[in-house]
C-alpha positions, 0 to 999 in steps of 0.5 A: 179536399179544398174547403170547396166541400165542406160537408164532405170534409166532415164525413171524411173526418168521421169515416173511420168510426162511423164505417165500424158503427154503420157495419154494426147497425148494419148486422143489427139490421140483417141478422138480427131483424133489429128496426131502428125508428122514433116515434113520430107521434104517440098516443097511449089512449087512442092507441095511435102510434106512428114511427119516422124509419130512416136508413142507416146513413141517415141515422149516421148522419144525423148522428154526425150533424152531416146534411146529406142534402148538401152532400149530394149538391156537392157531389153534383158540383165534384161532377160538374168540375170533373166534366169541365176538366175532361 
């Protein structure tokens, strides 16, 4: 891939080793009713707690500094050139 996609090269680079932990947290999520979250804010004498919850590829991606903002503007500029070569 051209330097074009940039954050796409990233994801490629990690592909690999984030499918296998991806399919891990993805059993975690299924079969064992594992909840991934952090708090969001937390108070112990008003008892008030509130958690951030993200998917899976969020939390892979965060974990991989990839910007899933610009992955999907990538993707719209992958099909933007593929509807001018067609």
């Amino acid at each position: 891939m051209d330097n074009k996609f940039p954050e796409h090269e990233k994801m490629q680079l990690v592909a690999g080793k984030s499918y296998v932990i991806g399919e891990f947290l993805d059993w975690l999520v299924n079969e064992k009713k594992v909840v991934f979250a952090q708090y969001k804010e937390h108070r112990h004498d008003d008892i008030l707690e509130e958690y951030e919850y993200k998917t899976i590829p969020e939390w892979l991606a965060e974990y991989y500094k990839i910007d899933l903002k610009k992955i999907e503007k990538e993707k719209q500029k992958m099909l933007s050139q593929l509807k001018n070569i067609g």
